[in-house]
C-alpha angles and dihedrals in degrees: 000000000000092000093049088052096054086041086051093047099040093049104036120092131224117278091232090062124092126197103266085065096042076057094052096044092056087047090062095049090051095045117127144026118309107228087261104061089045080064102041085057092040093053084045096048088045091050100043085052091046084067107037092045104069087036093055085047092054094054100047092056086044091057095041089050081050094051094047086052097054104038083052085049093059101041088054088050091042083049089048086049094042090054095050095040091054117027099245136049112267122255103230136001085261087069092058079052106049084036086060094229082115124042090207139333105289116232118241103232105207088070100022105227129100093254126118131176102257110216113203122205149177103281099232085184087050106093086210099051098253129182118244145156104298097165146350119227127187120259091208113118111214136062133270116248092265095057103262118124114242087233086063108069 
């Protein structure tokens, strides 16, 4: 009879509760994720970054090789202008600068700085057989994600 009195006590609820509250009272108990669900949504979320990130990856070095491309393309066509223009090829990529044919020295992206491999030539424009600017090269080491080494655009 003793047990049946704690079990009675520690069960019953109070007479001024009805049983809305004795509902929200269980719903608070209940609220939140069991161990097992935090883990179900962990091992989802892992496996859905395991694919987009190399995927993401990929892209970004697509688009840098993109931008390289294209900044080398402009410096060779700035080179072509300055020669015409003036009558013989610039000295330096400062000289496509100051001659406003380029706003500023582009950055190569694959490593990130301002600074380009500078090709002199024989000025065939220069009278007097000058040297100038001929081509612009990357510095970057590596390949691009076809094969071709970056030095080599």
């Amino acid at each position: 009879m003793i047990g049946k009195r704690k079990w009675l006590a520690k069960n019953k609820r109070p007479k001024n509760e009805n049983r809305s509250q004795k509902a929200n009272r269980k719903t608070q108990i209940e609220a939140g994720f069991t161990l097992l669900e935090l883990m179900i949504a962990m091992f989802i979320l892992i496996i859905l970054l395991s694919v987009a990130l190399p995927t993401y990856q990929k892209s970004v070095q697509q688009a840098r090789e993109a931008v390289l491309q294209q900044n080398l393309d402009t410096m060779r066509r700035s080179i072509d202008q300055y020669g015409a223009d003036k009558g013989k090829l610039p000295q330096s990529l400062d000289d496509l600068v100051t001659g406003g044919y380029l706003r500023e020295k582009p950055i190569d992206p694959i490593i990130e700085k301002a600074e380009w491999k500078e090709i002199q030539g024989e000025d065939t424009n220069s009278p007097d057989g000058e040297q100038g600017l001929k081509d612009v090269k990357s510095t970057a080491e590596g390949e691009d994600s076809d094969g071709k080494k970056y030095e080599d655009y």
